[in-house]
py3Dmol code that shows the C-alpha trace and the ligand (Angstrom):
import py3Dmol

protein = """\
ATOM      1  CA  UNK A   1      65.336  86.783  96.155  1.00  0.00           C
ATOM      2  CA  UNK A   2      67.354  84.052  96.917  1.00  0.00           C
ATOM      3  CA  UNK A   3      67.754  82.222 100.531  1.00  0.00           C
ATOM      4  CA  UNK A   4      71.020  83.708 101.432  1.00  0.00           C
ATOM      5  CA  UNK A   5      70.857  82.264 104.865  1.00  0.00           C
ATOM      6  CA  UNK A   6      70.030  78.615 104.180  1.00  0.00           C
ATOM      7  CA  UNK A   7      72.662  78.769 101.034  1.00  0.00           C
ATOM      8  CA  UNK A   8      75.422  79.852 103.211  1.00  0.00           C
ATOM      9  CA  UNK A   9      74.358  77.906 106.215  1.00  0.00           C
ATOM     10  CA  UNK A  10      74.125  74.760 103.521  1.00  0.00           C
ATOM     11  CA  UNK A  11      77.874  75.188 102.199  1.00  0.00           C
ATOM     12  CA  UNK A  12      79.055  76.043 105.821  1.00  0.00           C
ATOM     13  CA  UNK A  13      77.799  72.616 106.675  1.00  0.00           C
ATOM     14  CA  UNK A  14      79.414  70.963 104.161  1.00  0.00           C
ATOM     15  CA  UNK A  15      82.780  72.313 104.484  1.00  0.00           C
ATOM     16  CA  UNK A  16      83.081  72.264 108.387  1.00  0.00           C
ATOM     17  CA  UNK A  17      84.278  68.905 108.683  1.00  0.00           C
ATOM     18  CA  UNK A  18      86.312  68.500 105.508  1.00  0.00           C
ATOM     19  CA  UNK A  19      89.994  67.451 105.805  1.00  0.00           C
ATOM     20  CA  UNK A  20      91.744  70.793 105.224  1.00  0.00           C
ATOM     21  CA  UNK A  21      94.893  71.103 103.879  1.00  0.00           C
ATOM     22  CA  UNK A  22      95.801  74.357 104.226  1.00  0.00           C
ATOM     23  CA  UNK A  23      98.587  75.330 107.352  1.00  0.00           C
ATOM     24  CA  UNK A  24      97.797  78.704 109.644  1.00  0.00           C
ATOM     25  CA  UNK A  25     100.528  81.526 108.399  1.00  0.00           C
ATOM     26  CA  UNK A  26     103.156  81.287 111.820  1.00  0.00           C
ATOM     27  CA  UNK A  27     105.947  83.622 110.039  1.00  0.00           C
ATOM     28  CA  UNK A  28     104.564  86.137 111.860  1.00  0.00           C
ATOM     29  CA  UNK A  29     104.705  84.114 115.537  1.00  0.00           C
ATOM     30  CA  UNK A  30     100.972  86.012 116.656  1.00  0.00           C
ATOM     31  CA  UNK A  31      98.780  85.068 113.927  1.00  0.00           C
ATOM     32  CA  UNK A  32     100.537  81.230 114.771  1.00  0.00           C
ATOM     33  CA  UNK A  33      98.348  81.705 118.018  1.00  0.00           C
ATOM     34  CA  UNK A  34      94.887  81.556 116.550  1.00  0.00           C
ATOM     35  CA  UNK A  35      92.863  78.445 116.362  1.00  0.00           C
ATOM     36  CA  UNK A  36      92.985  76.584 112.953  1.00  0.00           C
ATOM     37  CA  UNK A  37      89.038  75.260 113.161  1.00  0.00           C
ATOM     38  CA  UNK A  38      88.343  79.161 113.250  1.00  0.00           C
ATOM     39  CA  UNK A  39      84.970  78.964 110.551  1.00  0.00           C
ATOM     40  CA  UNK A  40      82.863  82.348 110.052  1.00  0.00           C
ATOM     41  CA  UNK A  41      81.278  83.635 107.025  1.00  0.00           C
ATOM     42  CA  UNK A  42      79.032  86.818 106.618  1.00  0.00           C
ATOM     43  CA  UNK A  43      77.165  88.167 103.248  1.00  0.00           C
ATOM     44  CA  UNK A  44      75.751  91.305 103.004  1.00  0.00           C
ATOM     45  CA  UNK A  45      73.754  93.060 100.386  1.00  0.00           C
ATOM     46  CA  UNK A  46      74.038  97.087  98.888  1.00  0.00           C
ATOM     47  CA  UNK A  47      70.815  97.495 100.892  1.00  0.00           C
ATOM     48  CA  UNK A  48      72.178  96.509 104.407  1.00  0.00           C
ATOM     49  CA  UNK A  49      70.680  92.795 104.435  1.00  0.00           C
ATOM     50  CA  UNK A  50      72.999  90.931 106.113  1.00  0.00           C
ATOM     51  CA  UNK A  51      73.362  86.648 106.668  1.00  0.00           C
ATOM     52  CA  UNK A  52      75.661  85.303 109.171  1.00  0.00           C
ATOM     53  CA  UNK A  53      77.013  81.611 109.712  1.00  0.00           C
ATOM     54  CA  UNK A  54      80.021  80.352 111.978  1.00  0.00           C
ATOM     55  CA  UNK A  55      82.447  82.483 113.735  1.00  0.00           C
ATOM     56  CA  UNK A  56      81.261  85.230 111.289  1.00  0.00           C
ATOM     57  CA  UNK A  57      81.290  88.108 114.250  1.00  0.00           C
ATOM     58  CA  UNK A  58      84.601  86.980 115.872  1.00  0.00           C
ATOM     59  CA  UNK A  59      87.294  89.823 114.908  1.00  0.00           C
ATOM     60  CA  UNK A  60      90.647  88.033 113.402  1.00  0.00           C
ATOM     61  CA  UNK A  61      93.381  90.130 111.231  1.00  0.00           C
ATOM     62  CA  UNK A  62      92.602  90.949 108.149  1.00  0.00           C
ATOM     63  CA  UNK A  63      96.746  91.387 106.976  1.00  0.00           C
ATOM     64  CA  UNK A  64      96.314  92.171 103.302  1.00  0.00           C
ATOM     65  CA  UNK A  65      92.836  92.420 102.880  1.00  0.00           C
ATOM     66  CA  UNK A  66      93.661  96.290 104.826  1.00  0.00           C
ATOM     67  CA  UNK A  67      95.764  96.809 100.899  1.00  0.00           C
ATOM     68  CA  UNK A  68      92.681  97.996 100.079  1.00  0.00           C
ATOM     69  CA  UNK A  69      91.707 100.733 102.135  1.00  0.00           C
ATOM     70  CA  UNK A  70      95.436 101.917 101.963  1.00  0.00           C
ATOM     71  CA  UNK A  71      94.681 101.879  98.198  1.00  0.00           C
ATOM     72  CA  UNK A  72      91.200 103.564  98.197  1.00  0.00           C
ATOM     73  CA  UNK A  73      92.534 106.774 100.846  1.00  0.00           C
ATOM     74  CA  UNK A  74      95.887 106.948  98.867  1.00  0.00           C
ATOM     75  CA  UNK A  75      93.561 106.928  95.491  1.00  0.00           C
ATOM     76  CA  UNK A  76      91.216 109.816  97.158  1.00  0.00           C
ATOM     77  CA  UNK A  77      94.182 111.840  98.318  1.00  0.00           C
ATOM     78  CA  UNK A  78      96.839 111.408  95.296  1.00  0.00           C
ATOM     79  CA  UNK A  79      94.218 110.895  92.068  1.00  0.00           C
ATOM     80  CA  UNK A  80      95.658 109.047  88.716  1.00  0.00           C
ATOM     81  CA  UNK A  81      99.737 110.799  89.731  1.00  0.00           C
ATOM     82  CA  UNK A  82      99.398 107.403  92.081  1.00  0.00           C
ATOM     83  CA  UNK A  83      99.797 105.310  89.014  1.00  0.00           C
ATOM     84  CA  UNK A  84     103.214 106.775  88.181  1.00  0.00           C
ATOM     85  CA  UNK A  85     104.505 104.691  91.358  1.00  0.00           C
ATOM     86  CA  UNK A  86     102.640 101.847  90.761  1.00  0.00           C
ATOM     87  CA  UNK A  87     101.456  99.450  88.036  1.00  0.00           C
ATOM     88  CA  UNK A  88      98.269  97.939  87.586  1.00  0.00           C
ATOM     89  CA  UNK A  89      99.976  94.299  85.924  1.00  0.00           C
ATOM     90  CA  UNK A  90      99.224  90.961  88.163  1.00  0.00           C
ATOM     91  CA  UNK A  91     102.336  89.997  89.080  1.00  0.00           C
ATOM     92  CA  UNK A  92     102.261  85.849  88.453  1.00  0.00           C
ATOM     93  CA  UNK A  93     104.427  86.137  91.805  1.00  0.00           C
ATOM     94  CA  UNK A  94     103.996  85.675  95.147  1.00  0.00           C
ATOM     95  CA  UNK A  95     103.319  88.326  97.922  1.00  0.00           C
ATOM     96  CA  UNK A  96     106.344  89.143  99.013  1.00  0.00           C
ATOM     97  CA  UNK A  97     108.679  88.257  95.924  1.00  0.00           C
ATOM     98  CA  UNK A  98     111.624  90.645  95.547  1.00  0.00           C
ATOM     99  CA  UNK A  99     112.993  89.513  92.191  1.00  0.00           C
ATOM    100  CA  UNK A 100     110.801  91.307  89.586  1.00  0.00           C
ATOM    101  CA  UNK A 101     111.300  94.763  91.501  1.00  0.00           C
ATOM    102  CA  UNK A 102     114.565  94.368  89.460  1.00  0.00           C
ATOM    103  CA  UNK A 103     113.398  93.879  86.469  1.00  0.00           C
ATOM    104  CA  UNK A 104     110.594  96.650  87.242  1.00  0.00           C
ATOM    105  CA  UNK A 105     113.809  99.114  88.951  1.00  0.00           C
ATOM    106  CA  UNK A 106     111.547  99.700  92.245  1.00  0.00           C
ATOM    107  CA  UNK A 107     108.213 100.308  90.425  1.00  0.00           C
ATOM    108  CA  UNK A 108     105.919  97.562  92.224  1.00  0.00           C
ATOM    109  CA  UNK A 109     103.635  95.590  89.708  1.00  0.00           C
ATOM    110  CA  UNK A 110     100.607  96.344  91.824  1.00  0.00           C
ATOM    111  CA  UNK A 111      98.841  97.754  94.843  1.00  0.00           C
ATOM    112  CA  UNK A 112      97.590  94.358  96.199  1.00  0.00           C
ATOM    113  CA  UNK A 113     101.306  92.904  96.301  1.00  0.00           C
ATOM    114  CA  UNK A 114     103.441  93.716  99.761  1.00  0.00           C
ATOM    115  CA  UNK A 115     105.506  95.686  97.814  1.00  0.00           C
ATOM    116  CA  UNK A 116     103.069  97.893  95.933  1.00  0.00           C
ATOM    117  CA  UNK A 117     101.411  98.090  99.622  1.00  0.00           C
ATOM    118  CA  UNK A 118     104.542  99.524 101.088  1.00  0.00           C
ATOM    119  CA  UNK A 119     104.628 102.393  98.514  1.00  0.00           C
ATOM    120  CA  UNK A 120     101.207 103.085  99.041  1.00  0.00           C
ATOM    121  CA  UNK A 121     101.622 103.759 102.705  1.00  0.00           C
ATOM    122  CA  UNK A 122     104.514 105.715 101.670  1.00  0.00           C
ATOM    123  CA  UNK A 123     102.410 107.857  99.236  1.00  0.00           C
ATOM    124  CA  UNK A 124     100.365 108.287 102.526  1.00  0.00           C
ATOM    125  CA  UNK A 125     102.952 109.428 104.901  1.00  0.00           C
ATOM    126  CA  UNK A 126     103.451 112.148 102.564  1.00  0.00           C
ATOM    127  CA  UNK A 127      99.675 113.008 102.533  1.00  0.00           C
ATOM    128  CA  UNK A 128      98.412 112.921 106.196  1.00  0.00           C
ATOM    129  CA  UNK A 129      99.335 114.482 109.592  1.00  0.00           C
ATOM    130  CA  UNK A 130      99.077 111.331 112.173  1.00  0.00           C
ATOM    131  CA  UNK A 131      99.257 108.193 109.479  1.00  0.00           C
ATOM    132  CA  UNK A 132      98.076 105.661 111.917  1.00  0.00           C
ATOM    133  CA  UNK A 133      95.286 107.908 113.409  1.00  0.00           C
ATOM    134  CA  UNK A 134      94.185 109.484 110.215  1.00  0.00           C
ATOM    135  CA  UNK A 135      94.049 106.127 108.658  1.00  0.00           C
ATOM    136  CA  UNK A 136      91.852 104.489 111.101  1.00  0.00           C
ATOM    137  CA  UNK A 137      89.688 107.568 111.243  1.00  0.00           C
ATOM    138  CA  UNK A 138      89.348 106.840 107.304  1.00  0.00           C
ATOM    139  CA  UNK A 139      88.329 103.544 107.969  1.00  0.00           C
ATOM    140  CA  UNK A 140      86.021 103.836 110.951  1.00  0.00           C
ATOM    141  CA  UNK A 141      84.077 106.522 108.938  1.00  0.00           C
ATOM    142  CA  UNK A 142      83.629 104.339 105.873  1.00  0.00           C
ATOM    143  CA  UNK A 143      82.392 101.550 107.769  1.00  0.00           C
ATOM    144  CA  UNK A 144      80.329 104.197 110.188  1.00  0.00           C
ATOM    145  CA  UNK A 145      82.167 101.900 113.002  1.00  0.00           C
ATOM    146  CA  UNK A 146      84.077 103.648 116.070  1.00  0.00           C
ATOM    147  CA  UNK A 147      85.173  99.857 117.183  1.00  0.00           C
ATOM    148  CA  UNK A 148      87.638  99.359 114.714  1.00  0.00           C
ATOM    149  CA  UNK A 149      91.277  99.103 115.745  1.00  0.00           C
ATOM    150  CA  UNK A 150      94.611  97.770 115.636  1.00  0.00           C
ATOM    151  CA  UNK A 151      96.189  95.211 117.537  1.00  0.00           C
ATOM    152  CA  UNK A 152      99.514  95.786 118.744  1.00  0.00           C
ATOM    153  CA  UNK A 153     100.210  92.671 119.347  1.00  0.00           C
ATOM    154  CA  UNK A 154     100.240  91.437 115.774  1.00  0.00           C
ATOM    155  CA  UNK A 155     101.648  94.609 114.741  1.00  0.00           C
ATOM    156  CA  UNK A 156     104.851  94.046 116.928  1.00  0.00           C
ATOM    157  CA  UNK A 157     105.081  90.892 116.426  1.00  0.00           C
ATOM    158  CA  UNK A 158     105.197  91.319 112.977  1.00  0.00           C
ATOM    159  CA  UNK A 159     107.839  94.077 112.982  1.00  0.00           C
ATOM    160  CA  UNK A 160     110.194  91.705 115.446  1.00  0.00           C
ATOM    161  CA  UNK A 161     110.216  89.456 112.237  1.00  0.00           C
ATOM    162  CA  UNK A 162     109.375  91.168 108.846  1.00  0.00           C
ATOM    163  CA  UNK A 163     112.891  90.833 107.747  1.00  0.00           C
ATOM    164  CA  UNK A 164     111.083  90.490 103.734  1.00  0.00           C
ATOM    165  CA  UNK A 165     109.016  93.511 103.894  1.00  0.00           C
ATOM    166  CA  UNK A 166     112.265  95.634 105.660  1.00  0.00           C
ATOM    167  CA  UNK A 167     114.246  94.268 102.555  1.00  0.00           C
ATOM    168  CA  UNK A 168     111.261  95.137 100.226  1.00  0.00           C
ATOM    169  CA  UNK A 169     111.237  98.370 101.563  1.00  0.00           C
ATOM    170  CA  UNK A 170     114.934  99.454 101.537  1.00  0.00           C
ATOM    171  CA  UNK A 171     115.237  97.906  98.031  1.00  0.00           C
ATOM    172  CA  UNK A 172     112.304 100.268  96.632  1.00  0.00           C
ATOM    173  CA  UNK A 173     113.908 103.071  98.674  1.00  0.00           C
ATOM    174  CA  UNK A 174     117.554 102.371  96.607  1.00  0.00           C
ATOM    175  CA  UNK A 175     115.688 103.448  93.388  1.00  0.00           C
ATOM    176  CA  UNK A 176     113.737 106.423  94.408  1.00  0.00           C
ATOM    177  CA  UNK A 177     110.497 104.877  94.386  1.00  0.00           C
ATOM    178  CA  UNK A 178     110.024 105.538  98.965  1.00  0.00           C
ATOM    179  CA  UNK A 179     110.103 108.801 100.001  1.00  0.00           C
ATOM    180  CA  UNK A 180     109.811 108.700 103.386  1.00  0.00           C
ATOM    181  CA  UNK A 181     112.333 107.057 106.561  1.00  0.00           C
ATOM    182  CA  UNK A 182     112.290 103.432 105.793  1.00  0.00           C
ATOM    183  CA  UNK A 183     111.336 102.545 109.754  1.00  0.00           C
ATOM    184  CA  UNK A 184     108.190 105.140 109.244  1.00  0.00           C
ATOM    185  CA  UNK A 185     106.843 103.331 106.256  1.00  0.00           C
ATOM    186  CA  UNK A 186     107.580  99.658 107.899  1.00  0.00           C
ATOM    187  CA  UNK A 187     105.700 100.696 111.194  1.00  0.00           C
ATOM    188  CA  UNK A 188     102.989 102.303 109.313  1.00  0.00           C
ATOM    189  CA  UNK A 189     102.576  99.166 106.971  1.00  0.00           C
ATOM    190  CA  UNK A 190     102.742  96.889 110.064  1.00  0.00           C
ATOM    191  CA  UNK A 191     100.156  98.733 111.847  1.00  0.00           C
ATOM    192  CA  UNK A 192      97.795  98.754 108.692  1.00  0.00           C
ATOM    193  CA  UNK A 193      98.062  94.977 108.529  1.00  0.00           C
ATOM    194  CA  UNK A 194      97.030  94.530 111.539  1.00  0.00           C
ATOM    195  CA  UNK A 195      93.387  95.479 112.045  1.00  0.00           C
ATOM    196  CA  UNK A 196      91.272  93.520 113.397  1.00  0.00           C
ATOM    197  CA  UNK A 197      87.946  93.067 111.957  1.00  0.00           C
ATOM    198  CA  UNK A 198      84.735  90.336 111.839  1.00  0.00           C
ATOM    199  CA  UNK A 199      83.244  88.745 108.641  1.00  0.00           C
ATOM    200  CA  UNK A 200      80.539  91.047 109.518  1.00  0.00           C
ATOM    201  CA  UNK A 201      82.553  94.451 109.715  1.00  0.00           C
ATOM    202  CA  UNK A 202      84.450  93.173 106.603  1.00  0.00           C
ATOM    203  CA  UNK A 203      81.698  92.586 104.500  1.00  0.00           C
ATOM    204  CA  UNK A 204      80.183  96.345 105.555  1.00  0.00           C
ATOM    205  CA  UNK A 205      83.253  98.131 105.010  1.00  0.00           C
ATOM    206  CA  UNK A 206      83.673  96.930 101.763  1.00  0.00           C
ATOM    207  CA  UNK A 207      79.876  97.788 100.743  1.00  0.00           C
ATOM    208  CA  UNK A 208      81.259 101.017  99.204  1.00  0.00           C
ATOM    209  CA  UNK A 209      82.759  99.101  96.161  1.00  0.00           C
ATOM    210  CA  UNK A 210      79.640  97.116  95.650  1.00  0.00           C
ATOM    211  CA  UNK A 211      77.080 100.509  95.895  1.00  0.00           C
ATOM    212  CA  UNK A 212      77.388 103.315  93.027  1.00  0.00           C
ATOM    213  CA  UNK A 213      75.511 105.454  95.535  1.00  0.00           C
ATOM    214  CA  UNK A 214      77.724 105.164  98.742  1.00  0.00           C
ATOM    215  CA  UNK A 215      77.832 107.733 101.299  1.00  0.00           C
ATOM    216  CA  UNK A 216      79.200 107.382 104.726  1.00  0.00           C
ATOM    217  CA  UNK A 217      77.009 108.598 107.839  1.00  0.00           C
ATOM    218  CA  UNK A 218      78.489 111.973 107.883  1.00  0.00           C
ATOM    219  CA  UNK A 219      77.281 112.276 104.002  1.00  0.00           C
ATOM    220  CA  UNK A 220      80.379 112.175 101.925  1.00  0.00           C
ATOM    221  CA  UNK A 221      81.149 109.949  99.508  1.00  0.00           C
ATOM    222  CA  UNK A 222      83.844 107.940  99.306  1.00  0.00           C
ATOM    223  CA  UNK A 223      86.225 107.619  95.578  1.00  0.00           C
ATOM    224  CA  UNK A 224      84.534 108.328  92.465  1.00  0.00           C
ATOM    225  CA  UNK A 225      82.279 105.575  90.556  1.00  0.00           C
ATOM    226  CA  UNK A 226      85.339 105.006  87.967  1.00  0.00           C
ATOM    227  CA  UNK A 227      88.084 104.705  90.632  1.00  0.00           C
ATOM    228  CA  UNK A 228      86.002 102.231  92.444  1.00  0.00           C
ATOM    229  CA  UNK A 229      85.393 100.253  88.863  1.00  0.00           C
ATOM    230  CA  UNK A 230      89.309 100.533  88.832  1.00  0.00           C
ATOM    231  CA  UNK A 231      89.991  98.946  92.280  1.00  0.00           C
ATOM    232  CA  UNK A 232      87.421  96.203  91.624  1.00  0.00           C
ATOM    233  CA  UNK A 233      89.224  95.542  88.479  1.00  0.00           C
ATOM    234  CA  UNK A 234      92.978  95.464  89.611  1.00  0.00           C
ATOM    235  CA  UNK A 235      91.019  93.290  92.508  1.00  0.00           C
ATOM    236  CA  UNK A 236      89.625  90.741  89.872  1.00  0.00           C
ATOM    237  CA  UNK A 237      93.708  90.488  88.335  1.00  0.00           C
ATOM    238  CA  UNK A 238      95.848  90.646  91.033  1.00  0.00           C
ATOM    239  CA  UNK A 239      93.792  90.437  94.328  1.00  0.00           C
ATOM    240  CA  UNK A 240      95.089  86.993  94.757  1.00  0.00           C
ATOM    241  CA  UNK A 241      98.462  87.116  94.011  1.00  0.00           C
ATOM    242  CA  UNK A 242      99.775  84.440  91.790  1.00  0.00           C
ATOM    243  CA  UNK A 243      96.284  82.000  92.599  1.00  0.00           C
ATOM    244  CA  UNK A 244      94.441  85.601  90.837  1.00  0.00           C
ATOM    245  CA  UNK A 245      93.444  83.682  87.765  1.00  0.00           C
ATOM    246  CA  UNK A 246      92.278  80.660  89.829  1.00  0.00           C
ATOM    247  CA  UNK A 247      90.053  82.426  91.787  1.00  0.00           C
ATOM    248  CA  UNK A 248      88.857  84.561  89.115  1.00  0.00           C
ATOM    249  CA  UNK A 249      88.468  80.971  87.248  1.00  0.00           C
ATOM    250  CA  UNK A 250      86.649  79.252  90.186  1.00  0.00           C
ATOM    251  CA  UNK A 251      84.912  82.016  91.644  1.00  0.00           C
ATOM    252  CA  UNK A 252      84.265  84.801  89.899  1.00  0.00           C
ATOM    253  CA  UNK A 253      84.180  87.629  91.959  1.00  0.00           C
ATOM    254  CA  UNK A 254      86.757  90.732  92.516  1.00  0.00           C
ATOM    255  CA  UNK A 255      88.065  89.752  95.544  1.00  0.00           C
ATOM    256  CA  UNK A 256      91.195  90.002  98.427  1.00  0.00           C
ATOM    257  CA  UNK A 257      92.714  87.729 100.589  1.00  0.00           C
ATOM    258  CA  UNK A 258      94.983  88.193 103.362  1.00  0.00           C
ATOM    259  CA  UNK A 259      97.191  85.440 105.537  1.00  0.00           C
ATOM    260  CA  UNK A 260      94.817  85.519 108.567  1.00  0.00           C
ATOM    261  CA  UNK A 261      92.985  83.781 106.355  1.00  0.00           C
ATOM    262  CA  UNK A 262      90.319  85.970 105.513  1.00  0.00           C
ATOM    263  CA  UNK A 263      88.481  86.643 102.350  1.00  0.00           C
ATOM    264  CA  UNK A 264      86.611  89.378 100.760  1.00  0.00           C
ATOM    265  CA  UNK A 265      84.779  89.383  97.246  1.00  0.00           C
ATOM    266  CA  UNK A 266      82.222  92.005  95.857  1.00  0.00           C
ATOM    267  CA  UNK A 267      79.686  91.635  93.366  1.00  0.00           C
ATOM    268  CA  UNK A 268      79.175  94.844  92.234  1.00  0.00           C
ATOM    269  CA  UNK A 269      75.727  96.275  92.073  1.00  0.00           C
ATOM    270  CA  UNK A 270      74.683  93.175  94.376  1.00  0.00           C
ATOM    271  CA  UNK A 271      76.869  92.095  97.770  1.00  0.00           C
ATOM    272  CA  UNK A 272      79.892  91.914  99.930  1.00  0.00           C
ATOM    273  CA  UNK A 273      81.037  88.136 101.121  1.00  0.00           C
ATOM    274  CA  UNK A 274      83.602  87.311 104.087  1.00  0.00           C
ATOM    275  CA  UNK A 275      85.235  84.236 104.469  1.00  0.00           C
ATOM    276  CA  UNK A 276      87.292  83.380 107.496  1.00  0.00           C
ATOM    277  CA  UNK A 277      89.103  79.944 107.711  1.00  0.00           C
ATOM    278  CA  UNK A 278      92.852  80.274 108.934  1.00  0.00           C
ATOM    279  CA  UNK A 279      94.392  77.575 107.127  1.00  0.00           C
ATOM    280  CA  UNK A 280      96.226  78.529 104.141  1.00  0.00           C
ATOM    281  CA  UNK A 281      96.837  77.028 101.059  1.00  0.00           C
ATOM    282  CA  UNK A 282     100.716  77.522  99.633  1.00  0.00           C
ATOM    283  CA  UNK A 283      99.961  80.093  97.767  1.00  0.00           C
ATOM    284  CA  UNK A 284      98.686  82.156 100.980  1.00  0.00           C
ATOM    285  CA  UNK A 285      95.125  81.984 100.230  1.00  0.00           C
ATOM    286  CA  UNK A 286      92.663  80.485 102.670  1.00  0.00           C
ATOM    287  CA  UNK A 287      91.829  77.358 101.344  1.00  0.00           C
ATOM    288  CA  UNK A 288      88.849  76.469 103.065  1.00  0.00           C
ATOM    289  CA  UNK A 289      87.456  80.182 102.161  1.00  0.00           C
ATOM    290  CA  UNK A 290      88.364  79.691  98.220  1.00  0.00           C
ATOM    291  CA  UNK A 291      85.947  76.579  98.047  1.00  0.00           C
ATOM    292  CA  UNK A 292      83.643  78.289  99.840  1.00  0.00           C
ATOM    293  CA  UNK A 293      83.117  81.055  97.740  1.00  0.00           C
ATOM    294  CA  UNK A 294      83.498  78.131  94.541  1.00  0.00           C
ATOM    295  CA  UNK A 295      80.572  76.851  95.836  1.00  0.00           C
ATOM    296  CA  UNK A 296      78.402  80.280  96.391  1.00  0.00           C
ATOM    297  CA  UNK A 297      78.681  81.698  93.631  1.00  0.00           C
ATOM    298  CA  UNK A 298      78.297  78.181  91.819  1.00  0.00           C
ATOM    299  CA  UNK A 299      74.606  77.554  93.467  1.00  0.00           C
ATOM    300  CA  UNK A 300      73.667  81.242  93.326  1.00  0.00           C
ATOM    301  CA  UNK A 301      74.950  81.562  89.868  1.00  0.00           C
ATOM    302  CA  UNK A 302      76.164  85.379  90.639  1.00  0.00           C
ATOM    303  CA  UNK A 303      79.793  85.177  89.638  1.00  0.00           C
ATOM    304  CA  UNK A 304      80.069  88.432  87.509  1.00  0.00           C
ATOM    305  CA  UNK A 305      80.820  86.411  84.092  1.00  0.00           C
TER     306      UNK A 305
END
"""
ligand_1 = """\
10
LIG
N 101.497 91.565 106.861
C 101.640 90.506 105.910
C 102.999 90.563 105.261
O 103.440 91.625 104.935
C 100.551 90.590 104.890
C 100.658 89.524 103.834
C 99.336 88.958 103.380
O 98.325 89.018 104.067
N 99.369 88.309 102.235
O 103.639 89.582 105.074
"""
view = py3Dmol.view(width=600, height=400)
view.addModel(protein, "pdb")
view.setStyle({"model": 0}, {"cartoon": {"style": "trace"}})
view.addModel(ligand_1, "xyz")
view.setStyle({"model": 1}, {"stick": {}})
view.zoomTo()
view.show()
């Protein structure tokens, strides 16, 4: 096996000082607050082997990166009648584009875009009792980890502001495509955005995407083998946003970024990698974290191609 530790610890060294010239996301005024050196990274394997380097067990928020556990309960709960509100197509736009919901008359291109996030909480609303509680429950089970949370503080702070996402939201609502009170979905989406989460409790939550066999503590499992094969795909095409073919180019790896500037990528069968660097490049995709992950799966030769 290889020598996770020194790999990571060798590519951490190299990167730490480099001039980086990505800015830290400040539309939403909290996440302006955290310190741009920020550095963490954590890999983990299917069988619970786990490497740590940096500020890998320092909780940040993991914004978009939460798309996909929206996705996976909303998958669980609704089955393939999820796919009639959403597409599966990359977008080529950025996160929070409005124009092509147009084009697309309210039918988001995909789950991993804010707009195909929004309808996904929506789909939830409709599903569970207490979203926010039932939600976190979700998570905390699938990551057998009662210290996950929210922080109110980034979710308010993001609702005083999120003029896009309230105009996302009202403009999917005008053709049909949001069931549910407009200022219910927002505060819902807010909320899911904001968990807070390590490198470390990242990289284990995700574990059930990389492992065929998953169950969770309490012995259930978690989506079926095919609708995790179709969340790592629409990951590989669309996790990124309009940078999806870059980092499928450089990297290699289904993977999800969000504007704390964290990243996640899974190599099925194999691992679970976290990247947390706060500066952002202008497509909203930690820069410091995308070479990062260039260069690991470069020197361990395990992109998936
Ligand atoms: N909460 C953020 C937003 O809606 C998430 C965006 C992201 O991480 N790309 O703008």
């Amino acid at each position: 096996m290889e020598n996770y530790q020194k790999i990571i610890e060798d590519i951490y060294l190299d990167l730490k000082n480099i001039d980086d010239v990505g800015k830290v996301a400040d539309y939403i005024p909290e996440l302006g607050e955290v310190s741009a050196d920020k550095f963490g990274i954590n890999m983990t394997t299917i069988d619970n082997k786990s490497f740590d380097v940096g500020n890998a067990n320092e909780k940040f928020s993991i914004q978009s990166i939460s798309k996909i556990l929206t996705l996976t309960l909303a998958y669980k709960l609704e089955g393939e009648k999820l796919w009639e509100r959403l597409d599966v197509e990359p977008s080529g736009n950025p996160f929070n584009s409005l124009s092509q919901l147009e084009k697309d008359k309210g039918k988001p291109r995909n789950p991993f875009i804010n707009a195909g996030a929004i309808v996904v909480c929506d789909v939830l609303i409709g599903h569970l009792k207490n979203p926010k509680k039932d939600f976190l429950d979700f998570c905390r089970e699938i990551s057998n980890n009662s210290c996950l949370n929210y922080s109110e503080k980034v979710a308010e702070s993001e609702k005083a502001c999120g003029y896009r996402n309230v105009a996302l939201c009202n403009f999917i609502k005008s053709f049909g495509n949001i069931k549910n009170d407009v200022d219910e979905v927002l505060d819902f989406y807010f909320y899911t955005c904001s968990l807070q989460m390590s490198c470390k409790e990242l990289s284990q939550i995700f574990l059930f995407l990389a492992n065929d066999d998953f169950i969770t503590n309490k012995g259930n499992s978690i989506i079926t083998m095919s609708q995790a094969k179709r969340i790592n795909a629409i990951l590989l095409t669309c996790g990124f946003y309009d940078e999806s073919g870059e980092f499928a180019f450089r990297v290699g790896l289904p993977g999800k970024s969000g504007v704390g500037g964290g990243i996640i990528a899974i190599h099925p069968d194999e691992y679970c990698i976290t990247v947390w660097s706060p500066k952002l490049n202008k497509r909203g995709n930690s820069y410091k974290g995308m070479l990062f992950l260039e260069k690991f799966t470069t020197k361990t030769a395990s992109s998936i191609f």
